[in-house]
N, C-alpha and C positions, 0 to 999 in steps of 0.2 A: 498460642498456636493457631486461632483461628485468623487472627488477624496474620498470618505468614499465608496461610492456603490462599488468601482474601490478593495479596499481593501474586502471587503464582496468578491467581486466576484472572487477575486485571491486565497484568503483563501479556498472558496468551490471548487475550481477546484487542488488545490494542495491536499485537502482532497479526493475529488475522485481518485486521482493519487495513493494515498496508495494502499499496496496489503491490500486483504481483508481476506487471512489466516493469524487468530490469532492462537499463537502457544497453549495459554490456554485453548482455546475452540479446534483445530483443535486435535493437537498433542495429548490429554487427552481421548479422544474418541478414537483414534485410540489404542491405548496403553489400553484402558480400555476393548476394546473388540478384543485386538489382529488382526485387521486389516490392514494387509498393510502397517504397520508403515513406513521401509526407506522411502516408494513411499509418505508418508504425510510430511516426513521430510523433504526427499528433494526436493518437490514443496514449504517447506515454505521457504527453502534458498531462492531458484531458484527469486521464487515471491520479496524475500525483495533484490537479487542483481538487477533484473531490474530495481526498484523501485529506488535502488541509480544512474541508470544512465535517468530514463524517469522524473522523479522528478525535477532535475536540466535543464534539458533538457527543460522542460514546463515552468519553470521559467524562461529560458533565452526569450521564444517566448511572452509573456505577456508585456506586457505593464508597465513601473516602476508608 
């Protein structure tokens, strides 16, 4: 059983690891109202290249 809770709890914290700019919702807004678009664009790279390196990163610190 502990090894079930072990799993839940790896799962919610590699889910909080994700960036939280979706390009559907961020990107779409910004283009719909002519906003600052490069600066939304390129915060949603930005956000998904760290995310390839703190992602793997949190999972090497976790417990298998």
């Amino acid at each position: 059983m502990q090894q079930a809770n072990n799993i839940w709890l790896i799962t919610a914290i590699v889910m909080a690891a994700h960036p939280r700019i979706g390009r559907g919702f961020t990107a779409d807004f910004a283009n719909k109202y002519g906003f600052k678009q490069e600066i939304v664009s390129f915060s949603i790279i930005i956000s998904l290249l760290i995310a390839l390196v703190t992602i793997p990163t949190i999972l090497q610190l976790l417990p298998a």
